[in-house]
N, C-alpha and C positions, 0 to 999 in steps of 0.2 A: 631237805628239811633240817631245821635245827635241833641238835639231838643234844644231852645231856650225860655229866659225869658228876657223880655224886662222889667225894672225898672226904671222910672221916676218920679220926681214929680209933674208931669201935666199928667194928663188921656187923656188928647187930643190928647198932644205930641207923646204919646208911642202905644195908638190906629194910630197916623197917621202914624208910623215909623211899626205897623205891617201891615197896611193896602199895604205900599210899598213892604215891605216881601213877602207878600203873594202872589205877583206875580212870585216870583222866586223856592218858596216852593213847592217842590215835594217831601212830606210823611213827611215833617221836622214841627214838632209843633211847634209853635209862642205861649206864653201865656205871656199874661202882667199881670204886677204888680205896677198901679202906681196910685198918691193921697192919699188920704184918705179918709175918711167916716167923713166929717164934711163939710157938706154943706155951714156954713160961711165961711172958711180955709181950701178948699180940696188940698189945694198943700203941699204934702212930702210926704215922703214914711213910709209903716208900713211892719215889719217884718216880721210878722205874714202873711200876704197877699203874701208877696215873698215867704214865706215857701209850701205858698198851693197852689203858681201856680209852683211852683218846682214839687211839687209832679204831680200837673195834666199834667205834659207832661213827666216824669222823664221816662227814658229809661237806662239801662245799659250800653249802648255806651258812655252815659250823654249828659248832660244839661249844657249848656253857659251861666253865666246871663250877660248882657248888662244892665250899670247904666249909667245916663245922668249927674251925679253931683257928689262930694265927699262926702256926706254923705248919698248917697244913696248906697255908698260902704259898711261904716259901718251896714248900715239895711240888705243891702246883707251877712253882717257878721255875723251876726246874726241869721238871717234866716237860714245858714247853720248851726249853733250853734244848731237850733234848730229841726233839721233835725234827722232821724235815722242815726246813722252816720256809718251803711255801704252805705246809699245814698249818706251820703254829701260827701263819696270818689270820686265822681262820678261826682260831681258837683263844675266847675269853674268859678271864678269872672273874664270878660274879662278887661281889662282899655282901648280898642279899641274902638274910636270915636264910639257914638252912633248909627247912620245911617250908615257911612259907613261898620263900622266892622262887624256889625247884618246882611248887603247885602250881602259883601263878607263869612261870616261865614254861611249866609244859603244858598247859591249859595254851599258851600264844604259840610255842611250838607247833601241838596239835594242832589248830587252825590255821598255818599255812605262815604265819608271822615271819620277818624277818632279823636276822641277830639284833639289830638293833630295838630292834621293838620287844624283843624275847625279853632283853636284858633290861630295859623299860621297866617291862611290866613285873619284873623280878623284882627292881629296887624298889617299886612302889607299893609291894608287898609289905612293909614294915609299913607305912604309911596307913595305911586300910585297917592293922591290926592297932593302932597306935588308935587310930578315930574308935574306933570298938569300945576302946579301955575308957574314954572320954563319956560314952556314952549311959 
């Protein structure tokens, strides 16, 4: 099954955006990866932390990470950098809204979808929200 990592620079934010997930999550792992370990400045991401929540949900079907910022792209870069790299074949950066795409990508997840469809129905998540505002 296609499982999911959620990368943010706020531990709040990426805790409150799995805690939404989680309702829709059937067999699909949520694992965050977000802050840092400095209690004066815990806001940004560390690559190392992406790497090992990569691994703790990592399936063969693979893993979607979802980032909230553009340099939380680059730490996601990395992180796969630093990956065994028959995993990090397995493993894609999505650029689909944060919340929205992580709902729709684990709604396809849950139902058995496969990465590419995951990541589909991720991008077309802005899309759906975009017709919304039209209306």
């Amino acid at each position: 099954m296609v499982n999911l990592v959620l990368v943010s620079h706020s531990l709040k934010l990426a805790e409150g955006v799995a805690e939404l997930l989680q309702q829709m999550a059937q067999n699909c792992r949520i694992a965050v990866a977000a802050g840092i370990d400095d209690p004066d400045n815990p806001i940004g991401t560390d690559a190392v932390k992406i790497m090992q929540a990569i691994e703790s949900v990592y399936d063969k079907d693979g893993v979607v990470i979802f980032v909230d910022l553009g340099s939380a792209v680059l730490s996601a870069e990395t992180a796969l950098d630093l990956l065994d790299p028959e995993m990090a074949e397995n493993v894609v950066i999505s650029y689909a809204p944060l919340v929205e795409g992580a709902m729709a990508a684990v709604v396809a997840a849950s139902g058995g979808d496969n990465l590419a469809t995951v990541l589909a129905e991720a991008a077309n998540a802005a899309a759906l929200k975009l017709q919304q505002g039209e209306n």
